[in-house]
C-alpha positions in Angstrom: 53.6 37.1 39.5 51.0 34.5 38.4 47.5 35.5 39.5 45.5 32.1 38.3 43.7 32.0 35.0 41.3 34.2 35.2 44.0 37.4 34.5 45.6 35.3 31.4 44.7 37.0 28.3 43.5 35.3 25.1 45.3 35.6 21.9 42.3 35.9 19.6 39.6 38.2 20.9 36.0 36.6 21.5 33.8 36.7 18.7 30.6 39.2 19.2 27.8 36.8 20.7 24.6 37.1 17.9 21.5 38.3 18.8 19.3 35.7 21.6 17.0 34.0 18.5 17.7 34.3 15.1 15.8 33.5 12.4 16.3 30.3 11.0 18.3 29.1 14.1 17.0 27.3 16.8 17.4 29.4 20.1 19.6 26.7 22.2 22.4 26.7 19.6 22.9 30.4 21.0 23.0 29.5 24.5 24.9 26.0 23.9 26.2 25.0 20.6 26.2 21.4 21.5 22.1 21.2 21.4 21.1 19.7 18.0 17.2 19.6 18.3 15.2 17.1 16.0 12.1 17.3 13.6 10.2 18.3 16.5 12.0 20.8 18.1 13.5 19.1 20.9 17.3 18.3 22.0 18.0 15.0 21.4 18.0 12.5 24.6 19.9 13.6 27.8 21.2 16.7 26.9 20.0 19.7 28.9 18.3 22.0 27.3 17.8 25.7 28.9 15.7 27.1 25.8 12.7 28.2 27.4 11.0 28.9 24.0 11.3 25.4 23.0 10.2 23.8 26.0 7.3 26.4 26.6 6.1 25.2 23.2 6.2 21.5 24.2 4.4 21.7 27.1 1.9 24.1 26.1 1.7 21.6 23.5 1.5 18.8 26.0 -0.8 19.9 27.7 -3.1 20.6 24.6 -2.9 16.8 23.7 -4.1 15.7 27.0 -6.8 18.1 27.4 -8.2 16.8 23.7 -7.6 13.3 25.0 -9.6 13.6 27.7 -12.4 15.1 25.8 -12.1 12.2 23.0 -13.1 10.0 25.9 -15.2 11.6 27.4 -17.4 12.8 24.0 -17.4 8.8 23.3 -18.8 7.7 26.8 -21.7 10.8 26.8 -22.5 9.8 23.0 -21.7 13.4 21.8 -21.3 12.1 18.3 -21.3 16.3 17.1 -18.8 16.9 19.6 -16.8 14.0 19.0 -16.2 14.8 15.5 -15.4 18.5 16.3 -12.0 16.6 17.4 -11.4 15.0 14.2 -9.5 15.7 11.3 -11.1 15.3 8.1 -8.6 12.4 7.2 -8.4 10.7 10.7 -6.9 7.0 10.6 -8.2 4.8 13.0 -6.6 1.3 13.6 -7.0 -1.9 15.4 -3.5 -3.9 15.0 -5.5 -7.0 16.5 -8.4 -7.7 13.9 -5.5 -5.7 11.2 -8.3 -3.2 10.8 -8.2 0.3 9.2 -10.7 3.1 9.1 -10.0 6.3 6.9 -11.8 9.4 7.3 -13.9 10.9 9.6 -17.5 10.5 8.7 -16.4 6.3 8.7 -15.0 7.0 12.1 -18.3 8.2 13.6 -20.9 5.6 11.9 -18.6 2.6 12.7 -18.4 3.8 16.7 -22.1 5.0 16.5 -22.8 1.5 15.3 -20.4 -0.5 17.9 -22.3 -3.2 19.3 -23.5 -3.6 23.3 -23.6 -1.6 26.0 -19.9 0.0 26.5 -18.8 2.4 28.6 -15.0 4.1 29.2 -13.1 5.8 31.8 -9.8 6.4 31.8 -6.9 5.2 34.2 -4.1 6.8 33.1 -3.3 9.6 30.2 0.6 10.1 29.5 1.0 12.9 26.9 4.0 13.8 25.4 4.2 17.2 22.7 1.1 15.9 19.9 1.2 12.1 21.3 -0.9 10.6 24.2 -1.1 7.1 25.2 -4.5 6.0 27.2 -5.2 3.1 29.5 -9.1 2.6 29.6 -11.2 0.8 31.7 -13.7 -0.7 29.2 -17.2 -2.3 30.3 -19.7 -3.8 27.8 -22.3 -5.3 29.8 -21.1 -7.3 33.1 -17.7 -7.8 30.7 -14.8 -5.5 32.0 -11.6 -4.8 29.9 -8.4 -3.0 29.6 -7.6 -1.0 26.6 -4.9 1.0 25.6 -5.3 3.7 22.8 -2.3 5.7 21.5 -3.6 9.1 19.6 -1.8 11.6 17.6 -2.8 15.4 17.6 -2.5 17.5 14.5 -0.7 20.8 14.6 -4.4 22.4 14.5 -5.1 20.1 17.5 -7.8 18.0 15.8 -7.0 14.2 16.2 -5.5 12.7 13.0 -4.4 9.2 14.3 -6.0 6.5 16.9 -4.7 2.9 17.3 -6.8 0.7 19.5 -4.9 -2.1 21.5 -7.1 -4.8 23.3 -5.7 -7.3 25.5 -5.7 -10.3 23.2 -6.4 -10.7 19.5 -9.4 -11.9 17.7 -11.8 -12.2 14.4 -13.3 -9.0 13.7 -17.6 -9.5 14.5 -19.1 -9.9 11.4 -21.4 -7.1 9.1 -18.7 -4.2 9.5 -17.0 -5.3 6.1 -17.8 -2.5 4.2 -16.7 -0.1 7.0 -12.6 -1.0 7.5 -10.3 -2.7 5.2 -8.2 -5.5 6.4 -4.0 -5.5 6.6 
């Protein structure tokens, strides 16, 4: 008498299951073989992943990125040039895709936004953060002149800033006498 499959037998035993993390493995291809995680660590898009190792890691990660964020703004708006470069890497890159301006390096970083022109003050709208990348919409004011700005910002694996790229709303000539500061692309 047939008793439904869970009395069937199979013909080939079961493999031993390997221990929960091996080295060298990630830990969701022990718990389902069909997760294939990327560069960074995470399953690729809409598959479910129930590694909590891995996803501890990104949001611990996360939550780094917007904490340095947040102090990156707020470092620039009190003037804390010392603190501000605290957050740096050595090597930063900072961008503006609208005057195709580059700035390398950190010390370059701090004298051209010590030097910026006017009255300016930030505070931030909105932060998304996502693993080592944020994405900022500021609320810029020089003088009676009010702005949007977004800024996308990368975080190092030390957790020091290595990339910023300024977006404005509309594109224009860079001011004149910063020359010898950026490099045009």
């Amino acid at each position: 008498m047939w008793r439904g499959w869970w009395t069937t037998r199979r013909a080939t035993p079961r493999r031993p299951r390997r221990s929960a993390h091996p080295a060298r493995r990630s830990p969701c291809r022990q718990i389902n073989r069909r997760v294939r995680h990327g560069a960074l660590g995470r399953p690729a898009p809409g598959i479910d992943c129930r590694c909590r190792a891995v996803a501890s890691v990104a949001v611990d990660d996360t939550a780094a990125t917007r904490q340095t964020t947040q102090e990156y703004v707020d470092r620039l708006e009190g003037r804390d040039w010392q603190g501000l470069a605290g957050l740096l890497t050595d090597d930063v890159v900072y961008e503006m895709p609208q005057t195709r301006e580059r700035i390398r390096g950190r010390d370059a970083f701090l004298r051209f936004t010590i030097d910026y022109p006017g009255d300016w003050h930030l505070r931030v709208r909105r932060v998304v953060a996502d693993d080592r990348m944020a994405a900022l919409w500021l609320d810029v004011r020089v003088g009676a002149e009010q702005l949007d700005a977004c800024v996308w910002i990368e975080v190092s694996h030390s957790g020091l800033i290595n990339r910023i790229v300024d977006y404005w709303p509309a594109p224009y000539d860079p001011p004149p006498g910063r020359e010898h500061l950026t490099e045009r692309w």
